[in-house]
N, C-alpha and C positions, 0 to 999 in steps of 0.2 A: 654395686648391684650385680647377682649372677643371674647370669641366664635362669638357672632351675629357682630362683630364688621370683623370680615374676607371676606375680596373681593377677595382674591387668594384662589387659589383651592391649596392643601398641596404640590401637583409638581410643582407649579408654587414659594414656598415658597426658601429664601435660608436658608442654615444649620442655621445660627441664629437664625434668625425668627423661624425654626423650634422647634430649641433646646428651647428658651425661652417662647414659648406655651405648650409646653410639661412640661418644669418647673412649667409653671402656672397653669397649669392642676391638676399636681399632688399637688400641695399647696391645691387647692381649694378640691380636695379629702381629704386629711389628715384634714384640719380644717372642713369639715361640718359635724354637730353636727348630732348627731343619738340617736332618741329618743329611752328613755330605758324601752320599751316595755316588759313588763314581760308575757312570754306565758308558760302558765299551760298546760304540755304534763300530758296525762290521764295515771295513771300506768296500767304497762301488770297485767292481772288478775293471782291473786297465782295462783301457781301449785297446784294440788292435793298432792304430791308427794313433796314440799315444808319440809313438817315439820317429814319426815322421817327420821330416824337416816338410816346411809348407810347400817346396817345390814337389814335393814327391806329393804330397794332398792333391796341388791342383792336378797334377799328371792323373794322378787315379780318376779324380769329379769327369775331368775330360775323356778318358776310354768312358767311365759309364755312362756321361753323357750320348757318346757317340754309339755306344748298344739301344739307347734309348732311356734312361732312364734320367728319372728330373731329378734336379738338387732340392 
């Protein structure tokens, strides 16, 4: 059964009929082919703070802490 091929409206359908358009539905989902579209996501720009070793992290958190500002 195709879709353009339906003259009843889905309440007017019985549980067969229903069941087996919905089978065919879902066939027709699972087999159609999806092109393999390669999409190049742009990378997030480095951190400044990237190529720190973590002692030099916490040195930094500790001046700004002591200017005033919170982590």
């Amino acid at each position: 059964m195709n879709i353009r091929d339906l003259n009843k409206s889905i309440s007017e359908m019985t549980d067969e009929e229903l069941t087996n358009h919905i089978i065919n539905i879902r066939k027709k989902i699972r087999t159609k082919r999806v092109s393999k579209k390669v999409v190049k996501i742009p990378a997030a720009p480095k951190s400044k703070f990237a190529g720190m070793s973590a002692e030099e992290k916490n040195k930094l958190i500790d001046e700004l802490e002591s200017m005033g500002f919170e982590e």
